[in-house]
C-alpha positions as CSV (number, residue, x, y, z in Angstrom):
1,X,-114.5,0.5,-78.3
2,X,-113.5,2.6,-80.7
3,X,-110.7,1.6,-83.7
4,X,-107.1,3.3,-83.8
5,X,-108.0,5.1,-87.2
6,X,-111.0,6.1,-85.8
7,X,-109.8,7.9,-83.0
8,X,-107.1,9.3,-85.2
9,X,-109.9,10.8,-87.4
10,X,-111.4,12.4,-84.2
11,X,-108.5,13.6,-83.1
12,X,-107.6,15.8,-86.4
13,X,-111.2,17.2,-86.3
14,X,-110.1,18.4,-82.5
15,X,-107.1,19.1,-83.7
16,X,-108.8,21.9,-87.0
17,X,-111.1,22.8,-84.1
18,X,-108.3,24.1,-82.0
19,X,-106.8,25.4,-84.9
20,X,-109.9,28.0,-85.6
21,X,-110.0,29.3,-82.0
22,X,-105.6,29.7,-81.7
23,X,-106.3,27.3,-78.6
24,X,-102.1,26.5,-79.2
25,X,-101.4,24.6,-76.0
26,X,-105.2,22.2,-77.0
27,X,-104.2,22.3,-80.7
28,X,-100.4,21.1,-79.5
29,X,-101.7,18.3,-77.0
30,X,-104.0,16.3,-79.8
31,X,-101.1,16.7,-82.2
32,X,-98.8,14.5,-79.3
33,X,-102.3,12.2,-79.2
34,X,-102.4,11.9,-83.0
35,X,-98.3,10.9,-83.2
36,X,-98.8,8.4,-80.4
37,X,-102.1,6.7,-82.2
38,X,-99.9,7.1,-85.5
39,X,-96.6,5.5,-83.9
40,X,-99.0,2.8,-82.4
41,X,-100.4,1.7,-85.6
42,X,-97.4,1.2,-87.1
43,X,-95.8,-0.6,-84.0
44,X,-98.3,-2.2,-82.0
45,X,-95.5,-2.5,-78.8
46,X,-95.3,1.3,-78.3
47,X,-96.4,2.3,-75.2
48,X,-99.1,5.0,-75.2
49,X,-98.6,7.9,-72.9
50,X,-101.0,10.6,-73.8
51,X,-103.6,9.5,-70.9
52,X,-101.1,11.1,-68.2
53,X,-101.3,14.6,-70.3
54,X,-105.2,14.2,-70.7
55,X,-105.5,13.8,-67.2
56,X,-103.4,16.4,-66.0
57,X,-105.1,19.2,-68.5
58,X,-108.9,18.1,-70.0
59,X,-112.1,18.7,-69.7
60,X,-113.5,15.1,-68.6
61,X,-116.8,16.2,-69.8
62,X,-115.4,16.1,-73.6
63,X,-116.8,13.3,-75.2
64,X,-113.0,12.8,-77.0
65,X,-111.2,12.5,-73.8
66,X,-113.0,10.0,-72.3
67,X,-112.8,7.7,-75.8
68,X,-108.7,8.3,-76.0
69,X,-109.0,7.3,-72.2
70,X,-110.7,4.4,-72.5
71,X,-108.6,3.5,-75.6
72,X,-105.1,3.8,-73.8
73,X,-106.7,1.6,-71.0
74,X,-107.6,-1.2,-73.1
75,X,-104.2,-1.2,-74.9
76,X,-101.8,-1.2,-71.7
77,X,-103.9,-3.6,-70.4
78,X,-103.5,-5.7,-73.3
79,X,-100.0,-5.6,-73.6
């Protein structure tokens, strides 16, 4: 399992990636990812909703969106 500031490391790559190829709506989703991770840092009793937009408009073959995924999981289920 990956670490909050991991992810949040992974996500800003993504986030420059998306940048280069004006992929706006991509680039605009892992900036909501990156303020969720950022807000749950600081407050570990927010509630992480990213997984529903993931769902609803990734690739499940990117390597990313399965770790955020699998992240979210393991934080609702913990709380």
């Amino acid at each position: 399992m990956m670490k909050n500031q991991e992810l949040q490391n992974l996500v800003q790559l993504e986030i420059k990636n998306r940048e280069s190829v004006s992929d706006i709506i991509g680039m605009n989703m892992m900036k909501r990812v990156l303020f969720e991770l950022e807000h749950l840092e600081k407050n570990p009793q927010f509630q992480l909703t990213y997984s529903r937009i993931l769902v609803d408009s990734c690739d499940f073959n990117n390597d990313l969106v399965h770790k955020l995924l699998e992240y979210a999981y393991f934080i609702n289920k913990r709380k």
